[in-house]
C-alpha positions in Angstrom: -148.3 -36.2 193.8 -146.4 -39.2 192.7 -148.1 -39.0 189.3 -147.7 -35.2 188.6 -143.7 -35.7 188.9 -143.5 -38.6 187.0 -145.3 -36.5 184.3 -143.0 -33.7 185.0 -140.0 -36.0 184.5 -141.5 -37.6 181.4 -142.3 -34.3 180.3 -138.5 -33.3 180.7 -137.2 -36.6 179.1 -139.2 -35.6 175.9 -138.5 -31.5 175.8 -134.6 -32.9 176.5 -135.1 -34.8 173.1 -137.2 -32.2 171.5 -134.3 -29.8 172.3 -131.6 -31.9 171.1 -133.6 -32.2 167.5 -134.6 -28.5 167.7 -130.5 -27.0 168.8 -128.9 -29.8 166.2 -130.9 -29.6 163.2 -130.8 -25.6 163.6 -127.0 -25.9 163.8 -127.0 -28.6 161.0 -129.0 -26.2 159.0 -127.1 -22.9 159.8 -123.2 -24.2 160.3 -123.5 -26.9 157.5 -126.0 -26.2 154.9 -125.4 -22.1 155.1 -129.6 -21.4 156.3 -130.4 -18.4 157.6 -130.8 -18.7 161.2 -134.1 -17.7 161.3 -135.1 -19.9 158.5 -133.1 -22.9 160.0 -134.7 -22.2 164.0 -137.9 -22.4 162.4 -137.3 -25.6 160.4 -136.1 -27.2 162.9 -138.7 -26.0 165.6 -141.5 -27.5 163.3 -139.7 -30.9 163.4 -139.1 -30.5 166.9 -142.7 -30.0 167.5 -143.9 -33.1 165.5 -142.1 -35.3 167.5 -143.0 -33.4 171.1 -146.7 -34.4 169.6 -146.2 -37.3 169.5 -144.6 -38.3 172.7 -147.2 -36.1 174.6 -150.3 -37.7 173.7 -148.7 -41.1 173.1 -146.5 -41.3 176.7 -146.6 -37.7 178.6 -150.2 -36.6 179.1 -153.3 -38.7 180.0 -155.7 -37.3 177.1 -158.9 -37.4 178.5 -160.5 -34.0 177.9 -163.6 -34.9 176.2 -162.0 -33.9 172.4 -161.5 -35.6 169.1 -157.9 -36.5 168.2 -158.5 -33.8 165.3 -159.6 -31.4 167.9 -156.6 -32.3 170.3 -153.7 -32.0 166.7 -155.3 -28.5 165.8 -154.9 -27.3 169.4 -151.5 -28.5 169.6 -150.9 -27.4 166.5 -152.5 -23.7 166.9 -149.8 -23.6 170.7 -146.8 -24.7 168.8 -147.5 -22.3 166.0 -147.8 -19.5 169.2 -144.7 -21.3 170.7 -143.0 -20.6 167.0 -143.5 -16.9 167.0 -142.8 -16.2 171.2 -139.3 -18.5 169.9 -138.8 -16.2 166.5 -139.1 -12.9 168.8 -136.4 -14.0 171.4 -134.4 -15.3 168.6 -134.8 -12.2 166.7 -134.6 -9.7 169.8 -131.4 -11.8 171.6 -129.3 -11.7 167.8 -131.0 -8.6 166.0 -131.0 -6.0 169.1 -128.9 -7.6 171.8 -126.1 -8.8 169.7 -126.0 -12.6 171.6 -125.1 -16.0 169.1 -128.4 -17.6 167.7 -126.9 -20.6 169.2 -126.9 -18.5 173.1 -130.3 -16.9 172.6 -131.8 -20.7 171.7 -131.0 -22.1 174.8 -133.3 -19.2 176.4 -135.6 -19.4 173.8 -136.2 -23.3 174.7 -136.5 -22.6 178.3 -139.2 -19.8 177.9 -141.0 -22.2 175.2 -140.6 -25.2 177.7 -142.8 -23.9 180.6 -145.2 -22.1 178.2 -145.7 -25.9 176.2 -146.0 -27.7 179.7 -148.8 -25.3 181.3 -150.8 -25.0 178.1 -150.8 -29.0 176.9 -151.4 -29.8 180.9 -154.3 -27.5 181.2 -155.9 -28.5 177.9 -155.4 -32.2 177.7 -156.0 -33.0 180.9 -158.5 -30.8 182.2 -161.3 -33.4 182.8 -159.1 -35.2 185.0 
C-alpha cells in the first residue's frame, strides 16, 4: 500500500509539471505568438507528453512487463496520441459548442487526461508485477 501511494504521489508531482508545460506553453503559444488554440493545445500537449515519458519510465512506474523499450515508446506513444484526440474533443466541445475560455476547458481537459494516463501506463507497464 505504501508503494502504490508513493507512485500516486510521484505520479502527481510529474502530471503537476506536465501540466505546467502543457497550460504555459499553450498560453505562450496562443496569448504571445498569436497560435490558434487548437494548434497551440496540441503543440504543447506533444511536449508535454515527451517529458511525462520520460519521468514515467525513468522515476514513476516500475517497467517490468516483459517488453522492449521500443515496444514500451510505441505504446506510450499510440495512449498519448488517444490522450491527444479525447484532449482536442473537450477542447473543441468546451470553446466550439459550450462557449467556455480554451484556458477553462484545459484545466478539465488535463483532469480527464490525467486519470485516463494513470490507469492505462499502470496497467500496461506494470502488469507483470
Amino acid at each position: 500500500m505504501k508503494r502504490l501511494f508513493e507512485q500516486i504521489l510521484r505520479f502527481g508531482i510529474v502530471g503537476v509539471l506536465a501540466f505546467l508545460i502543457d497550460y504555459g506553453l499553450m498560453i505562450f503559444c496562443t496569448e504571445i505568438l498569436g497560435i490558434y488554440y487548437l494548434w497551440s493545445s496540441l503543440i504543447s500537449f506533444t511536449v508535454s507528453v515527451i517529458f511525462n515519458y520520460v519521468m514515467s519510465v525513468k522515476w514513476v512506474f516500475t517497467v517490468d512487463n516483459g517488453k522492449t523499450q521500443s515496444q514500451n515508446l510505441l505504446f506510450f506513444v499510440t495512449f498519448s496520441i488517444l490522450g491527444l484526440g479525447i484532449n482536442q474533443l473537450i477542447m473543441w466541445i468546451g470553446v466550439e459548442k459550450v462557449l467556455i475560455s480554451y484556458m477553462l476547458v484545459k484545466l478539465f481537459a488535463t483532469a480527464v487526461i490525467m486519470v485516463f494516463n494513470y490507469i492505462t501506463r499502470k496497467i500496461y507497464f506494470e502488469r507483470n508485477v
